[in-house]
C-alpha positions in Angstrom: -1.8 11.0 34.6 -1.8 9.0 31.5 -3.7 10.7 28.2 -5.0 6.7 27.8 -6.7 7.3 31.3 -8.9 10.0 29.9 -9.7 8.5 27.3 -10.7 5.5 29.5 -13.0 8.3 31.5 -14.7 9.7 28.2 -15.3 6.7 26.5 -17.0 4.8 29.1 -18.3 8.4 31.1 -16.5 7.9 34.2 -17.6 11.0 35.3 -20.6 13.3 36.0 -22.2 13.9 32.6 -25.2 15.7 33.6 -23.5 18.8 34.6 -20.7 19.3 32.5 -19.3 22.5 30.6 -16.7 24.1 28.3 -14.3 26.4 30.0 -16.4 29.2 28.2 -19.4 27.9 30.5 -21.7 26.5 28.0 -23.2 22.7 29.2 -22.5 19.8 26.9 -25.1 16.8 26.3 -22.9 13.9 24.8 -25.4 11.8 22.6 -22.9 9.9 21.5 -19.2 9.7 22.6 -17.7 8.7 19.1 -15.8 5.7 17.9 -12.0 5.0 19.6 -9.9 5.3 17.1 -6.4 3.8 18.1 -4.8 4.8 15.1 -3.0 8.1 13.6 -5.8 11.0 13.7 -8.4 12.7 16.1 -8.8 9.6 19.3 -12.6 10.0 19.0 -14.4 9.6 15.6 -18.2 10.5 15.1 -19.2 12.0 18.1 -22.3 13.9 18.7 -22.7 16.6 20.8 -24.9 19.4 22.0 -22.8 22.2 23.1 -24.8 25.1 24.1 -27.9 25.4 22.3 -25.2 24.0 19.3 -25.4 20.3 17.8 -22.3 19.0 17.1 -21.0 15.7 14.5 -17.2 15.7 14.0 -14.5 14.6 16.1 -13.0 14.9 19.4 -9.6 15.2 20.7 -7.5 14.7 23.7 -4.9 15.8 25.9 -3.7 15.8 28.9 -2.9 20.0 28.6 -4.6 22.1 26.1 -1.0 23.2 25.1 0.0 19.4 23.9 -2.4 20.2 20.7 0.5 22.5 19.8 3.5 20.8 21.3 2.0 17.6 18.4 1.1 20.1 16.0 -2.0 19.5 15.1 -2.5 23.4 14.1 -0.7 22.1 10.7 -2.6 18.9 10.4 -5.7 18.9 8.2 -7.6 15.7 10.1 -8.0 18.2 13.0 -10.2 20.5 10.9 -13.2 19.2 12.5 -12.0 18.6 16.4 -15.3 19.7 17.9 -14.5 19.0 21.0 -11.1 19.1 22.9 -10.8 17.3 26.1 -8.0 17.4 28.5 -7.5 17.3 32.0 -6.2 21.0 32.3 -6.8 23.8 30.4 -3.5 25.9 29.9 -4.2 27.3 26.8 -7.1 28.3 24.3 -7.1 26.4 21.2 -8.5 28.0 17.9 -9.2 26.7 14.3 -7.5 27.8 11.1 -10.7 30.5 10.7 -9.9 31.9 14.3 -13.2 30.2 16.1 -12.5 28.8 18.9 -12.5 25.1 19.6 -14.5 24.1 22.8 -12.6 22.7 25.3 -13.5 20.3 28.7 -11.3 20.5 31.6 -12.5 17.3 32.9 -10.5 16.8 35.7 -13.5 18.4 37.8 -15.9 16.2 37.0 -14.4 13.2 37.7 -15.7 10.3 39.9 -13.3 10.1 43.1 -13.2 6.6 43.0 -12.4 6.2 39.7 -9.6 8.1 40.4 -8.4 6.4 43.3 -8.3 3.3 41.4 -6.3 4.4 38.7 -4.1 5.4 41.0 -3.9 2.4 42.9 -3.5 0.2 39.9 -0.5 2.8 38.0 1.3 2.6 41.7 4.3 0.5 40.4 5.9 0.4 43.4 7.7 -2.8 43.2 5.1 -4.6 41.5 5.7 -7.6 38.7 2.4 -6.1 37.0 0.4 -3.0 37.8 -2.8 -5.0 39.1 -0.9 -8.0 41.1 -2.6 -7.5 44.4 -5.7 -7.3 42.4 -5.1 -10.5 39.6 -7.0 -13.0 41.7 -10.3 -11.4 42.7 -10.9 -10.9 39.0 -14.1 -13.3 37.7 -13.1 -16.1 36.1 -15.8 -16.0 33.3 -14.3 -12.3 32.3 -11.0 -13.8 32.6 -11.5 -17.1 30.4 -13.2 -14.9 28.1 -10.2 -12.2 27.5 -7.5 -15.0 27.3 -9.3 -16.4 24.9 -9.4 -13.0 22.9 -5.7 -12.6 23.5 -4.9 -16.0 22.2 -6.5 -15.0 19.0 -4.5 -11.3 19.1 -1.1 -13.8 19.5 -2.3 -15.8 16.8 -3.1 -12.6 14.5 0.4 -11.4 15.0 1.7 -14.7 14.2 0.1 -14.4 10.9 1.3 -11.3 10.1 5.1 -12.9 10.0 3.6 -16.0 8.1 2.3 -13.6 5.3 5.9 -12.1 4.8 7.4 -14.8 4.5 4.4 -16.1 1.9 5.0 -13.3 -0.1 9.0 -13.7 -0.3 8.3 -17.4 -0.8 6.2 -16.4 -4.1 3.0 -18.2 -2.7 4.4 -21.8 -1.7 2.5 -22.4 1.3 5.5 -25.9 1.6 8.2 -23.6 2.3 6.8 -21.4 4.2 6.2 -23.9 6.8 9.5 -25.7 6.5 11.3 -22.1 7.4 8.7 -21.8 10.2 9.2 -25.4 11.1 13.6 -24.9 10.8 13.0 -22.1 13.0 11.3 -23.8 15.7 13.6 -26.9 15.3 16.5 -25.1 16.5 14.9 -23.5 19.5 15.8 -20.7 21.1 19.7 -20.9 21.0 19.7 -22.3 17.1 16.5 -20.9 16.1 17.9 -17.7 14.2 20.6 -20.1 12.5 18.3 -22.7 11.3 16.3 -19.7 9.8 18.7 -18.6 8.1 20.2 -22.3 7.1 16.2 -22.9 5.8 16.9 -19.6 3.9 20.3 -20.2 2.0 18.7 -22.6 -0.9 14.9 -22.7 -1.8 13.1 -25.2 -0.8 12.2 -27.1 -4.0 15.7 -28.7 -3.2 14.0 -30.2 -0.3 11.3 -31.9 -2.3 13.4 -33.5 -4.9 16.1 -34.7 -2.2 12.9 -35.8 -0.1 13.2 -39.5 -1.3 17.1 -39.6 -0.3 17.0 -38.7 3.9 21.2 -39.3 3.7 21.1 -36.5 1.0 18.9 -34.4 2.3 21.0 -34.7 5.9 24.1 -33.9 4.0 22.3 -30.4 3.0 21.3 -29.5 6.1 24.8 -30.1 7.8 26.4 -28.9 4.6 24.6 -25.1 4.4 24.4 -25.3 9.0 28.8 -25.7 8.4 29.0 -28.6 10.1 31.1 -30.6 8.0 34.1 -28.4 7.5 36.2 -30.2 10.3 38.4 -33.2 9.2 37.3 -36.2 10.7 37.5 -39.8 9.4 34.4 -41.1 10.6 33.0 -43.1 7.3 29.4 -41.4 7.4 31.2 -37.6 8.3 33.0 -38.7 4.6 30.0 -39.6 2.8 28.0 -36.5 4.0 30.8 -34.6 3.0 31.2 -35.7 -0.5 27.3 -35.7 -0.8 27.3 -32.2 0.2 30.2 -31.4 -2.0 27.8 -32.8 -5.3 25.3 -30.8 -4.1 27.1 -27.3 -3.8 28.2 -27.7 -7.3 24.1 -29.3 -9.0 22.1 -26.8 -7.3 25.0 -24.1 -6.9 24.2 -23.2 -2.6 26.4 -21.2 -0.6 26.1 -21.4 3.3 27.9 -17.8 4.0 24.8 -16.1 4.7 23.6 -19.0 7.6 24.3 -18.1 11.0 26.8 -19.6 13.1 24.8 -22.8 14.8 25.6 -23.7 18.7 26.0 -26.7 20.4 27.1 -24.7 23.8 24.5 -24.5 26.8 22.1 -27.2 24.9 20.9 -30.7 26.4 22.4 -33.5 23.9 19.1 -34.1 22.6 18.5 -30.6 21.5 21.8 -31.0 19.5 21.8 -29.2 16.5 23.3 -32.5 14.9 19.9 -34.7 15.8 17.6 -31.8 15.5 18.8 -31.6 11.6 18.6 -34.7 11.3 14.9 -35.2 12.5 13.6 -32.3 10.2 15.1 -34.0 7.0 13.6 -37.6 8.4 10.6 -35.5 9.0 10.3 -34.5 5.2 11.6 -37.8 4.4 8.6 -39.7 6.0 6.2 -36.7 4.7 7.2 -35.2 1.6 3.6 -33.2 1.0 3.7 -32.4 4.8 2.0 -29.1 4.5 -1.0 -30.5 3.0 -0.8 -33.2 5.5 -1.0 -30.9 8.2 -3.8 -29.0 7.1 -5.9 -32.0 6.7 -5.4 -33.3 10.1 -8.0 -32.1 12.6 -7.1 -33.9 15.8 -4.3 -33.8 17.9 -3.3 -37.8 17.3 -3.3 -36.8 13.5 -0.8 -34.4 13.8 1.3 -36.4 16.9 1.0 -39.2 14.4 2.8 -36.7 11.5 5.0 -36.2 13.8 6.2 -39.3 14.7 9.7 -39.1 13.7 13.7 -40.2 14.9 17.0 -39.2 13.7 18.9 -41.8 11.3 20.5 -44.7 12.6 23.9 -42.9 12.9 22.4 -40.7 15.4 21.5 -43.9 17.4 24.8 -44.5 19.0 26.1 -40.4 18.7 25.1 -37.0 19.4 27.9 -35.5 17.8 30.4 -37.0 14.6 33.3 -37.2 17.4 31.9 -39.4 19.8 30.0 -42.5 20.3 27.3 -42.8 23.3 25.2 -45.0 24.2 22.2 -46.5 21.7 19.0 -44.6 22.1 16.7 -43.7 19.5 16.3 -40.1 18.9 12.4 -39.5 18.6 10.5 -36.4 18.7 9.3 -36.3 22.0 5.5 -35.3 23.0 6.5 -32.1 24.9 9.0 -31.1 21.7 6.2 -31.6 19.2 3.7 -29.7 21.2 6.0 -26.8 21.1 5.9 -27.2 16.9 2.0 -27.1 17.4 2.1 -24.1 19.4 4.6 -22.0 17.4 4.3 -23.2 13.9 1.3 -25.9 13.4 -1.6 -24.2 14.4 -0.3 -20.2 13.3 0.1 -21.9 9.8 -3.1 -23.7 9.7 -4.8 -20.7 10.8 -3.1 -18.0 8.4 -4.0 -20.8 5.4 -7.9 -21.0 6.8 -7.9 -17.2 7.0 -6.6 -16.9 3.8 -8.9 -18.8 1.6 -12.0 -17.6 3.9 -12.7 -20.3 5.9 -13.8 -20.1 9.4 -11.5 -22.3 11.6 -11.7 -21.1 15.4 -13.6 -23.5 17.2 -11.4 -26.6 15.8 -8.2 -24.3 16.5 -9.9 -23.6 19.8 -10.1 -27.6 20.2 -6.8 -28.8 19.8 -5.1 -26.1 21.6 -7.0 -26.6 24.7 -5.9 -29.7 24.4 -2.7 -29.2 24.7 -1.0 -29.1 27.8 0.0 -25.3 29.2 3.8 -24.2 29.2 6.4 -23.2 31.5 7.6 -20.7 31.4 8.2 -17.3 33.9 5.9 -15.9 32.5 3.1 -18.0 33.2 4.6 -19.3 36.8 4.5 -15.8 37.7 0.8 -15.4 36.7 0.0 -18.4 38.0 1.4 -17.8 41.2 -1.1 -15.1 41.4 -4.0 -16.9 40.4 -4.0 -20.3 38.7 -5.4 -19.7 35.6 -3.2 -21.4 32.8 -4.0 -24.9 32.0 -3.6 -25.2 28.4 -1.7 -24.0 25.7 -4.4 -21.4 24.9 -3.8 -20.2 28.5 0.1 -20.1 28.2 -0.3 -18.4 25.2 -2.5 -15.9 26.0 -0.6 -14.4 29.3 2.3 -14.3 27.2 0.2 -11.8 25.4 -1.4 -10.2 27.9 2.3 -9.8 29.5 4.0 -8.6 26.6 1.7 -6.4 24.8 -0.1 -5.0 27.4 1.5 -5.2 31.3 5.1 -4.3 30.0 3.7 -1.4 28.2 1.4 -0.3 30.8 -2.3 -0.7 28.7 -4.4 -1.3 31.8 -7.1 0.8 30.0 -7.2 -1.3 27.3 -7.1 -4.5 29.1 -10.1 -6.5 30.4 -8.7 -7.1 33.2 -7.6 -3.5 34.2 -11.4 -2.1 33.2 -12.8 -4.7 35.6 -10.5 -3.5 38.2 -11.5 0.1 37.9 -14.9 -0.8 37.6 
């Protein structure tokens, strides 16, 4: 029995209300159950009561023993002065405030509707299951279900935020390089991604917009500070980077000691760190105000347009400094930029629209419906159970749902799970 079930059971009366009393025998008449509070404090604030010929305003509290209001201490805390009601599913113990009076206590598990229970138990039977409600996922309406990925996209997105806003404030307020770390992070996947962080880290990012004019220069920096020109090799362009990076080190005094090592091993050529770099500094070479770009655009052929970007001719014929390959220009490709949109674009865009007020949702809501869903496990797996992701939005959103509420067992606080019990 989980503590979130009974809270579940009291906050939506999943049980027989008419006829319910304290362990002391007086009835109680709930006239209002309170406000779920999912923070530190009593779980229900604001709750009215008539206990006995009594009526109650304060707070309520619940267990799953009445022992566990010891076993947290709540005795010492002073926001449980005014418990006026203490729920649990058994009563082990009486409970008394610091004046000796004793607080009224339901032992609910008596009242409960059987079926209610049942289902609970069905969906918490684990037994081999990806997800607690996997025999269940595809009878569930698919108007609730577009309606609570939608809700979960915008939870993702929220979280998202919460990261840009750190980095906003350790970037002083410049909204430019706080997307170019986002955008360095992104750029080097999941293999490089905590390396080109940390690369986008080592020097600040005004370096970037003077050097913007100069893409050769800018390259040099990026290979300089990732360490990828301390091998010998007498390759003409290796040597010029080199001695560009060499001029830089000693105008703008960088150090790449703190960047991460970066990894070439288990990648696809194209994914090479050597032509990713490359494409971010051709990037800000082609788009030197690219964050106000970006914010401005409000259609998906805007920002694939941005976007539209290939390594330097070196790269053409070379995937590496050490050997030569076959020409092929290095583009961005669709599926690439749609995974900057998804991660960086549209998190930043939103963060910047919630930051200066403005109301952005439904063009958000526009472009990343438009976007093709990913694949991933996560979302074959759901999708294997019902098909229900086919946009980003949709990708996104069981990622969510997955993370933050199947692998940590909140069925009770999930749509989905409520509809199931209901």
């Amino acid at each position: 029995m989980q503590e979130d079930f009974i809270h579940y059971l009291w906050k939506h009366k999943k049980f027989n209300v008419t006829k319910i009393e304290t362990t002391e025998k007086e009835p109680i008449s709930i006239l209002s159950v309170g406000t779920h509070n999912f923070n530190t404090g009593p779980d229900f604030f604001a709750a009215q009561l008539k206990i006995g010929e009594q009526l109650w305003a304060g707070n309520v509290e619940i267990h799953k023993k009445s022992s566990d209001w010891f076993v947290h201490n709540h005795e010492k805390d002073p926001n449980y002065d005014n418990v006026i009601l203490h729920i649990v599913w058994e009563h082990d113990i009486e409970v008394h405030r610091k004046d000796s009076t004793l607080i009224p206590t339901l032992e609910l598990k008596d009242y409960v509707n059987p079926e209610a229970l049942n289902g609970y138990k069905k969906l918490f039977n684990t037994n081999q299951k990806w997800i607690n409600c996997d025999t269940s996922f595809n009878t569930i309406d698919s108007f609730l279900m577009s309606n609570w990925l939608e809700r979960l996209y915008f939870e993702r997105l929220e979280r998202k935020s919460i990261e840009i806003y750190e980095l906003l404030e350790l970037s002083k307020n410049d909204w430019e390089g706080v997307l170019f770390k986002s955008l360095a992070k992104n750029f080097g996947l999941k293999v490089n991604g905590d390396s080109f962080f940390s690369l986008a880290n080592s020097f600040d990012f005004s370096i970037v917009r003077k050097l913007h004019s100069k893409p050769m220069v800018l390259e040099a920096l990026f290979y300089g500070q990732g360490k990828l020109l301390e091998d010998v090799n007498e390759i003409p362009y290796f040597i010029q980077l080199k001695k560009e990076y060499q001029f830089l080190q000693q105008k703008f005094n960088v150090s790449n000691e703190v960047v991460l090592p970066i990894q070439f091993f288990r990648l696809r050529p194209l994914n090479f760190p050597t032509i990713r770099l490359s494409q971010l500094s051709m990037l800000y070479h082609k788009t030197p105000n690219l964050f106000s770009e970006i914010i401005e655009a409000e259609t998906l052929d805007e920002l694939y347009a941005i976007f539209n970007v290939e390594a330097s001719l070196f790269w053409e014929t070379h995937y590496t400094f050490n050997k030569e390959s076959k020409r092929i220009k290095k583009r961005l490709s669709k599926a690439f930029i749609d995974l900057l949109l998804i991660n960086t674009i549209i998190p930043i865009k939103y963060s910047y629209a919630k930051q200066q007020g403005k109301a952005i949702d439904d063009t958000l809501i526009n472009l990343i419906n438009k976007i093709a869903s990913e694949k991933n496990s996560i979302v074959d797996k759901f999708n294997n159970l019902k098909k229900v992701s086919k946009s980003a939005l949709q990708s996104q959103a069981l990622i969510q749902l997955k993370t933050e509420y199947c692998d940590k067992n909140k069925c009770l606080q999930c749509a989905i799970g409520n509809s199931i019990l209901n």
